[in-house]
N, CA and C of each residue as an Amber inpcrd file, in Angstrom:
protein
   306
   0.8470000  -1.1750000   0.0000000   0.0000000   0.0000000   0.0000000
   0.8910000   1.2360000   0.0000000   0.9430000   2.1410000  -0.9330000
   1.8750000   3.4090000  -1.0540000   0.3850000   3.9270000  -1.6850000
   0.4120000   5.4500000  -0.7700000   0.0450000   6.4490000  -0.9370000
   0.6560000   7.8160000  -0.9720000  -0.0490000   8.9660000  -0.9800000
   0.7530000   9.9240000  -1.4620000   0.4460000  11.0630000   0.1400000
   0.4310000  10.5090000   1.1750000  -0.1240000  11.4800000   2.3770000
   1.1930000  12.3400000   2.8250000   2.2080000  11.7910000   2.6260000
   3.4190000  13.2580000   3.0330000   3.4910000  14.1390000   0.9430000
   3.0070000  13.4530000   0.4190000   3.9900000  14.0960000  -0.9090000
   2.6990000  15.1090000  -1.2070000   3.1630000  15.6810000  -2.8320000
   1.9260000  16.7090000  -3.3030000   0.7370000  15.7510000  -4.1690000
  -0.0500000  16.4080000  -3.5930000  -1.6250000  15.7650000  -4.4170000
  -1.4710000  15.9290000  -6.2480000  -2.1140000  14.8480000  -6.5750000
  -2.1680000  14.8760000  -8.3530000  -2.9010000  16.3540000  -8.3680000
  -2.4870000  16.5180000  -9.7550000  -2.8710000  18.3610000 -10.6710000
  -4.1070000  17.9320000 -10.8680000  -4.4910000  16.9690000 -11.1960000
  -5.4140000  16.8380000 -12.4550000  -5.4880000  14.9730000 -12.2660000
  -6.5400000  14.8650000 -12.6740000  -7.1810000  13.3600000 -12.9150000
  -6.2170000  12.6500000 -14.0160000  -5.5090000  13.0770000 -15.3450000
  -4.6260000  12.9260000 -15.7740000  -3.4830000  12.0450000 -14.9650000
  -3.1120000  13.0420000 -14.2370000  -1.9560000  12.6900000 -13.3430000
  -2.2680000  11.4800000 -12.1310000  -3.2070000  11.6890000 -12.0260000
  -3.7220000  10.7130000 -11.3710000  -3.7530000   9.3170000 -11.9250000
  -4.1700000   9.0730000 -12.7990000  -4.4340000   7.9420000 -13.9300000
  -2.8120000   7.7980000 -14.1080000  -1.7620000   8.7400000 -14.4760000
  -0.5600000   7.9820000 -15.1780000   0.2060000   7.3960000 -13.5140000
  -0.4340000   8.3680000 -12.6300000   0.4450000   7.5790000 -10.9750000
  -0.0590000   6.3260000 -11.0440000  -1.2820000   5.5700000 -11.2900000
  -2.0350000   4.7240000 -10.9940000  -1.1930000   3.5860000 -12.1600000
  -1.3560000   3.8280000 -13.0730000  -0.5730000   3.0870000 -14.1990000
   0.7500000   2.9150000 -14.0610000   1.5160000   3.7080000 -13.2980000
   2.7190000   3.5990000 -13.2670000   2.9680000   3.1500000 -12.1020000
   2.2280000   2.4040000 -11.3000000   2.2170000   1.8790000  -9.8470000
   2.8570000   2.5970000  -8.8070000   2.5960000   4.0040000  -8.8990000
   3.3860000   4.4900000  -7.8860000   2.1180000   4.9440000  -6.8370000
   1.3720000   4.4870000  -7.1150000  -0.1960000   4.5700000  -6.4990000
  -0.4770000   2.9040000  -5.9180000  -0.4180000   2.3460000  -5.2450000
  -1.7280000   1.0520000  -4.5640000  -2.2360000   1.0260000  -3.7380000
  -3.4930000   0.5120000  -3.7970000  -4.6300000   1.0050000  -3.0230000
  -4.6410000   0.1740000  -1.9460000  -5.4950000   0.1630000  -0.9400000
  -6.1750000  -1.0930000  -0.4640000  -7.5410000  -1.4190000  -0.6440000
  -7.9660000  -2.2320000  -0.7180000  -9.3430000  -2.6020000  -1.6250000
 -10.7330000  -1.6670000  -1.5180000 -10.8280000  -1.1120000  -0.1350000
 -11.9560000   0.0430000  -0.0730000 -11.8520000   1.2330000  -0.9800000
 -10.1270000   1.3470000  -0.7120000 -10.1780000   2.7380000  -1.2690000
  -9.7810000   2.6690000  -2.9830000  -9.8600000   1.9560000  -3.4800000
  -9.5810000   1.2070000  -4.6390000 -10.9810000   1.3140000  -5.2240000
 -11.9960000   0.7320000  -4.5080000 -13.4130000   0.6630000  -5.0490000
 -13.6980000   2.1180000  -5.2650000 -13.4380000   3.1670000  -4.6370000
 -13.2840000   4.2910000  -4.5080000 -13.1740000   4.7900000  -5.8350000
 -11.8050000   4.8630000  -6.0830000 -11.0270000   5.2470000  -7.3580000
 -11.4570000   5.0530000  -8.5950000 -11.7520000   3.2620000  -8.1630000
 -12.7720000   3.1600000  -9.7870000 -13.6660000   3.9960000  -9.8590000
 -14.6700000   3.7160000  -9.3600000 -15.9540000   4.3300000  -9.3830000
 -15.4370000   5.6170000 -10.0310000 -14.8510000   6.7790000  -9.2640000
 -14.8450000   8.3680000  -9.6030000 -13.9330000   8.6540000 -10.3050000
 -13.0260000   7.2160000 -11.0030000 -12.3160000   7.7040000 -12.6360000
 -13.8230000   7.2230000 -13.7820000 -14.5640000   6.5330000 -13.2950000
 -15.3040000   6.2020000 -14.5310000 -16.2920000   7.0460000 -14.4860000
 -16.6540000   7.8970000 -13.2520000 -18.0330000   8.5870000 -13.0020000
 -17.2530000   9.9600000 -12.4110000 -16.8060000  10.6950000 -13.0140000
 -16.0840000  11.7400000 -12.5640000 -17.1250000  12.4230000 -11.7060000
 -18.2710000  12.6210000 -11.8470000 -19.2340000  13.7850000 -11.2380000
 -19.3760000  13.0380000 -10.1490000 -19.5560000  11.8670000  -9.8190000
 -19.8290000  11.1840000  -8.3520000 -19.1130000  12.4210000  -7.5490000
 -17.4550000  12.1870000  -7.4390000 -17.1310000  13.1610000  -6.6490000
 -17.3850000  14.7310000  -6.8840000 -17.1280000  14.5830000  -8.2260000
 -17.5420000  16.6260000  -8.5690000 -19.0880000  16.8280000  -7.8140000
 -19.7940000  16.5510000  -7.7420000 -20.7130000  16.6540000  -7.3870000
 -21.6840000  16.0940000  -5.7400000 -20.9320000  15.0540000  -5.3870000
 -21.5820000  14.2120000  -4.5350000 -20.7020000  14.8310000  -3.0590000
 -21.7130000  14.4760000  -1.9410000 -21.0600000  14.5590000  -0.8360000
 -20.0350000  13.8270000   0.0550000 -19.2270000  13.5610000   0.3460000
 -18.6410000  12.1690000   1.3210000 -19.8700000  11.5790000   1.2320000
 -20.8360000  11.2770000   2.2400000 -21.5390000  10.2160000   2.1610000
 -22.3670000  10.3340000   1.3160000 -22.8390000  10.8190000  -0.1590000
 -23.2620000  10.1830000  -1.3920000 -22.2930000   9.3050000  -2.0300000
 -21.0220000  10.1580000  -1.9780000 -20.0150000   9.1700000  -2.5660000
 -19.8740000   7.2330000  -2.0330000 -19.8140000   7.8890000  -0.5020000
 -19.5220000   6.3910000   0.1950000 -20.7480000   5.3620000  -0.3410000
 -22.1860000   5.8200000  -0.1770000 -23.1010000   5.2530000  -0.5130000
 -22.9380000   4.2400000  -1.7320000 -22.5400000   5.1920000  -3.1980000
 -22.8380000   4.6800000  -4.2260000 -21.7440000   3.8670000  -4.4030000
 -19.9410000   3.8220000  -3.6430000 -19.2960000   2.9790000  -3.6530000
 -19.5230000   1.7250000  -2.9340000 -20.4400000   1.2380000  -2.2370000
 -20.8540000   0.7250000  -0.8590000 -19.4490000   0.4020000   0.2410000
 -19.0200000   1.9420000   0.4950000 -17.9700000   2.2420000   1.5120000
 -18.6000000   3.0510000   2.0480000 -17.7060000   3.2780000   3.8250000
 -18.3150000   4.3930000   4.8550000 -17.8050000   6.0240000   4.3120000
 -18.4660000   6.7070000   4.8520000 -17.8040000   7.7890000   4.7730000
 -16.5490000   8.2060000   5.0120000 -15.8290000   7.6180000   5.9740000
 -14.4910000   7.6110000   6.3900000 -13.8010000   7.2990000   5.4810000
 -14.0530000   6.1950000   4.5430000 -12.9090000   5.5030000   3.5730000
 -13.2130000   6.6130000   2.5410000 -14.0330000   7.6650000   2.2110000
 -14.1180000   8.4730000   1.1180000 -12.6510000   9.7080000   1.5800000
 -13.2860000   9.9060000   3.2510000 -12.1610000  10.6950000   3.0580000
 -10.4210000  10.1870000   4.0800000 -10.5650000   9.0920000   4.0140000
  -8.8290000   8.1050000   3.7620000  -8.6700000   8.5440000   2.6110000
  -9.1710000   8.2280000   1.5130000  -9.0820000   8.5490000   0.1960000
  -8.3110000   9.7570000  -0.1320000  -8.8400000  11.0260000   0.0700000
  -8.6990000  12.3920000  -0.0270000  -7.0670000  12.4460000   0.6180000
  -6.8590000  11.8970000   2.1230000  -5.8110000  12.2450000   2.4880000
  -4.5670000  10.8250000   1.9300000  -5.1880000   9.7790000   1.1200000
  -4.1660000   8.7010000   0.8190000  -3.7100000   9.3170000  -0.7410000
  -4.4270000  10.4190000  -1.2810000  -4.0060000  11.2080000  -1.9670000
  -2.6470000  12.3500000  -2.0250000  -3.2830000  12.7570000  -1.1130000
  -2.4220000  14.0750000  -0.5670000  -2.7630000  15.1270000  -0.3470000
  -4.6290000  15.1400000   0.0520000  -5.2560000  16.4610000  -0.0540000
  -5.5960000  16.1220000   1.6330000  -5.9060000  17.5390000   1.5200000
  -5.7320000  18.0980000   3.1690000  -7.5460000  17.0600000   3.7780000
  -8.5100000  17.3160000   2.2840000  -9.6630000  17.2880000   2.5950000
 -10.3520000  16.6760000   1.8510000 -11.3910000  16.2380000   1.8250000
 -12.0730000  15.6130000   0.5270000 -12.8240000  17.0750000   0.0330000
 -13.0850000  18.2530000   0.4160000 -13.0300000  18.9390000   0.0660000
 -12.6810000  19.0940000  -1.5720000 -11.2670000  19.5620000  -1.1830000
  -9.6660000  19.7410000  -2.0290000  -9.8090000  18.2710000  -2.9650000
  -9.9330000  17.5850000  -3.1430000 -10.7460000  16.4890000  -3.6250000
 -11.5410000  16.3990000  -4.5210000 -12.4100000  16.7510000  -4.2550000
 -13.7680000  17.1920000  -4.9380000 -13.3090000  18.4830000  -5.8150000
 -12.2130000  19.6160000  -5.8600000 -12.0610000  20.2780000  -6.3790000
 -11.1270000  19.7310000  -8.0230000 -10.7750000  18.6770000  -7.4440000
  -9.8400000  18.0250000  -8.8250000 -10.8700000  17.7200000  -9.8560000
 -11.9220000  17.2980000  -9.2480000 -12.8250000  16.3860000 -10.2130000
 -13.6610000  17.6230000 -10.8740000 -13.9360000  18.9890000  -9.8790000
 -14.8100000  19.5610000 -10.6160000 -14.0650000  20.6160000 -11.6560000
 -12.6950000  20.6130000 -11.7330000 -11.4950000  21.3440000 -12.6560000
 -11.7020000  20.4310000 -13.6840000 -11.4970000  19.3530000 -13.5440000
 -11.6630000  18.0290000 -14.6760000 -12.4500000  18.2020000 -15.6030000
 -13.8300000  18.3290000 -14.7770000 -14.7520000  18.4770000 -15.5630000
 -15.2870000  19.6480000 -16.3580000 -14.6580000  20.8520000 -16.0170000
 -14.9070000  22.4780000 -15.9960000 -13.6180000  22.2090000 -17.2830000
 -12.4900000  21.3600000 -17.3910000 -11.8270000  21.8780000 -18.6110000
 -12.4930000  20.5400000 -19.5680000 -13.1630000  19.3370000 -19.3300000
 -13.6460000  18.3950000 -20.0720000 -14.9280000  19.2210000 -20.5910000
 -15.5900000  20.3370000 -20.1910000 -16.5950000  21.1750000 -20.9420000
 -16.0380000  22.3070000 -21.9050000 -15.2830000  22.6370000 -21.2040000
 -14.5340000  24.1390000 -22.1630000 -13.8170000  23.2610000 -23.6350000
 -13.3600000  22.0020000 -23.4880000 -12.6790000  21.3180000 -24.7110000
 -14.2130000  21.1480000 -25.5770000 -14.8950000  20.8660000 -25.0130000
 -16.1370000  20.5190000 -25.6880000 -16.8420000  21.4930000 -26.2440000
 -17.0790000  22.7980000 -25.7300000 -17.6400000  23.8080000 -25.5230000
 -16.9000000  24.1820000 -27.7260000 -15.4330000  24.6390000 -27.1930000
 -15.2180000  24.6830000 -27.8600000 -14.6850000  24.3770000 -29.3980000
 -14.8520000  22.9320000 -29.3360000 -14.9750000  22.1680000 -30.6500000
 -15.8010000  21.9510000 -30.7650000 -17.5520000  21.8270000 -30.2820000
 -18.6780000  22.5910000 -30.9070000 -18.9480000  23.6590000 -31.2850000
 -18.1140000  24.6840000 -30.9620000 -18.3580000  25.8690000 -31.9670000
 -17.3120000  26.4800000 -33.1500000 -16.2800000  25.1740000 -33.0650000
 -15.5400000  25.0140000 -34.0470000 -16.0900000  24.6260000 -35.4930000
 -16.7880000  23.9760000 -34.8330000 -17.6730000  22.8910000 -36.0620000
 -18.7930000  23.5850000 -36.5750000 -19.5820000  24.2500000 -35.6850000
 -20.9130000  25.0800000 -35.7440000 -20.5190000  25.9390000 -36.5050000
């Protein structure tokens, strides 16, 4: 199990995904269920509370925010802010190659 709780938190979901691939990320199985879930469902966290999140992973609230700090964020807060940048530049890319095209 290596996490990132003394080092700096991923920029971006990007970075996140190449730590994860490059095994410098392993989980333990709660917080793993975690990860999947809110790389495949980004808005779970952009949007959801600790315990919506925990819910729809069927984890406690606590393991949502182990999570946050097995990251390197202070908070699940700070957390929730990665996913909703993610998604705020996954609209602006969109935004604007629909009106590329238009």
């Amino acid at each position: 199990m290596r996490g990132l709780n003394e080092g700096a938190p991923p920029s971006s979901l990007s970075e996140l995904n190449s730590m994860i691939a490059s095994r410098q990320l392993e989980f333990p199985d709660q917080l793993e269920r975690v990860v999947r879930c809110a790389l495949v469902t980004p808005e779970l966290i952009a949007f959801g509370s600790c315990n919506s999140v925990a819910l729809a992973c069927s984890v406690s609230p606590t393991t949502v925010v182990r999570l946050a700090g097995f990251l390197g964020f202070e908070n699940f807060r700070d957390l929730r802010a990665l996913f909703r940048e993610h998604l705020r530049r996954r609209a602006a890319r969109a935004s604007a190659s629909g009106s590329a095209t238009g």
